[in-house]
C-alpha positions in Angstrom: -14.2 4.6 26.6 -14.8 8.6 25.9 -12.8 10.1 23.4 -13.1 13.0 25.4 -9.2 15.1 26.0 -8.9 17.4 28.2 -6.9 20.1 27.2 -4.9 22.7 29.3 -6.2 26.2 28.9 -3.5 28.8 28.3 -3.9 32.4 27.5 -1.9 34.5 25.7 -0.5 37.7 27.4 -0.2 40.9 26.0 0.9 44.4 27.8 -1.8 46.6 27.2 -1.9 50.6 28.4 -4.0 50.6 31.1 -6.1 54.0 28.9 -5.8 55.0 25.8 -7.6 58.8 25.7 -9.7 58.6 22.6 -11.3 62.0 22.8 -9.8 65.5 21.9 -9.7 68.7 20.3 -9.3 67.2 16.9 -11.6 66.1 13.8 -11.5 64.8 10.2 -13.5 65.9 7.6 -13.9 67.3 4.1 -15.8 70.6 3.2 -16.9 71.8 -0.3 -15.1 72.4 -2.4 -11.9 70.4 -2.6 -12.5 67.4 0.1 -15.9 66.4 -0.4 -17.1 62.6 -0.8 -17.5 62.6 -5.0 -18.8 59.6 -7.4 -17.8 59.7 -10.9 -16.7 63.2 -10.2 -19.5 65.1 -8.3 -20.5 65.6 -5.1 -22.4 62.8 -3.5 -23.8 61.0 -0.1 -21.5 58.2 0.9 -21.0 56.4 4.0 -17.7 57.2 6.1 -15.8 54.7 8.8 -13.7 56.1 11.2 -11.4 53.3 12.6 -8.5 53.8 15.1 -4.9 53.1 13.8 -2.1 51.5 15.8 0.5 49.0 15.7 -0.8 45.7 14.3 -1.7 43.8 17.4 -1.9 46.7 19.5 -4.8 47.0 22.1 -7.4 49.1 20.3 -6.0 48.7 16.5 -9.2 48.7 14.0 -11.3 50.0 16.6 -14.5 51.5 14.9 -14.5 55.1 16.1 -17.6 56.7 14.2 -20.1 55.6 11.3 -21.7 58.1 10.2 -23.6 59.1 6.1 -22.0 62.5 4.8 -24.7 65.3 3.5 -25.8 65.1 0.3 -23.0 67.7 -0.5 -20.5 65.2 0.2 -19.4 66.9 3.0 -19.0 65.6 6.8 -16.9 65.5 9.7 -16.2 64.0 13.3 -14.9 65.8 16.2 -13.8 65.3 19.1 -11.3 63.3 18.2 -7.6 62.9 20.1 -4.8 64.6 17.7 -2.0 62.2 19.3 -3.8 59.6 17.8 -3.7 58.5 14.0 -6.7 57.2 12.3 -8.0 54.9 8.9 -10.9 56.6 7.3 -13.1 54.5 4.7 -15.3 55.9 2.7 -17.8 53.5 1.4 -20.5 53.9 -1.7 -22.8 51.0 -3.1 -21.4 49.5 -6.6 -17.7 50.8 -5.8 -14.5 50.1 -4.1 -13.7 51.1 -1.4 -12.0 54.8 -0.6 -9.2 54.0 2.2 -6.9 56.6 3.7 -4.8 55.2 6.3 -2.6 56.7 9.6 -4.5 60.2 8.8 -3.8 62.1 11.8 -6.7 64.9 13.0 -6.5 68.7 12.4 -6.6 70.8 15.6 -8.8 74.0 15.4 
């Protein structure tokens, strides 16, 4: 005798939009001198995570829009991003936390 069970499959359901625009006249970004990346104070390179922001359990929630390293001024940005949507930006530097700004929505310009 097996002690094999078969098991019914099920799936779960959810409603998702059939298209979600991602791209868009928008961006995020900091310039010198107020919103550049800074470590103890001064300018420095970090890495940046652009992740989409929705409802938890929404269809495209955490979604990693764009990775990208910032200049060694501390300054980036990423375009083309769709202003109706809102976004979670981490900013990430060896030996430190973590930076997280959350449901930043993108300047149009």
């Amino acid at each position: 005798m097996s002690n094999l069970v078969l098991v019914k499959r099920r799936f779960l359901i959810r409603k998702r939009p059939s298209y979600i625009k991602f791209e868009g006249p928008g961006y995020l970004g900091g310039d010198f001198p107020d919103y550049v990346t800074k470590v103890e104070g001064a300018p420095a390179q970090t890495e940046i995570l652009v992740f989409l922001h929705q409802d938890p359990g929404d269809p495209g929630d955490g979604k990693l829009i764009k990775r990208l390293t910032t200049f060694q001024s501390g300054s980036w940005r990423v375009d083309n991003l769709n202003p109706d949507l809102r976004y979670d930006v981490v900013c990430r530097y060896p030996g430190y936390k973590d930076e997280i700004m959350s449901n930043i929505k993108p300047f149009v310009g």
